[in-house]
Every structure is written in C-alpha cells, then in structure tokens.
Steps between C-alpha positions, in 0.01 A plus 500: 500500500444389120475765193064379519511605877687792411267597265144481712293808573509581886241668669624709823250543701505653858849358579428126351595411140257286267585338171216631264487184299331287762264743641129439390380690213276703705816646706637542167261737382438717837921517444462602136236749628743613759749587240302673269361739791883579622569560105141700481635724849812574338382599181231719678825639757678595168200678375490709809856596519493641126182671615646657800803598285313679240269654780821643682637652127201662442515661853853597431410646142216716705717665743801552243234699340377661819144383418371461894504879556256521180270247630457631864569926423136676673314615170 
C-alpha cells in the first residue's frame, strides 16, 4: 500500500469499505450529512445524561431534606 493509499478516507458501510475520494459528490454530501447527524445525536445524548444527572441530585437533595412527607402530609 503507498503513504497516498494510506492516507484516503474510507467509508464503511454495511460490511463493504469505499474510498471517499472517488465517490460522486452527491454521496459525498448525504455522507457529510451522515456525520454531522451522528455528531448532532451525540451532542443531544450528552445533553440528556447531564440532565438526568442533575434531575437525580435534585431528587437526592429532596429526600436528604425529607421534603416528600411535606408535599403529600393531609392538610
């Protein structure tokens, strides 16, 4: 294989490998598309997981304060 071989962007897709540089532009840009919806899930997965952490030390800060029995005690 030489260093310019080496170099090439692959595409792996279901099982078969593709060298980037000689697919038509159009495949091109549904790949660049591709990649910025993975990197647009991910961000959007990290979101969530700092949301669902916060969520879960607010619940903990609630019952280290015994807040539940406040909210459902019979007036």
């Amino acid at each position: 294989m030489t260093d310019s071989a080496a170099n090439n962007p692959v595409l792996t897709f279901e099982g078969k490998r593709y060298d980037l540089n000689t697919l038509p532009d159009e495949l091109k840009e549904l790949v660049r598309g591709m990649q910025v919806a993975d990197a647009q899930l991910r961000m959007h997965e990290d979101t969530l997981k700092v949301l669902a952490v916060g969520r879960q030390s607010l619940a903990t800060q609630l019952n280290e304060r015994k807040f539940f029995p406040l909210i459902f005690k019979k007036a």
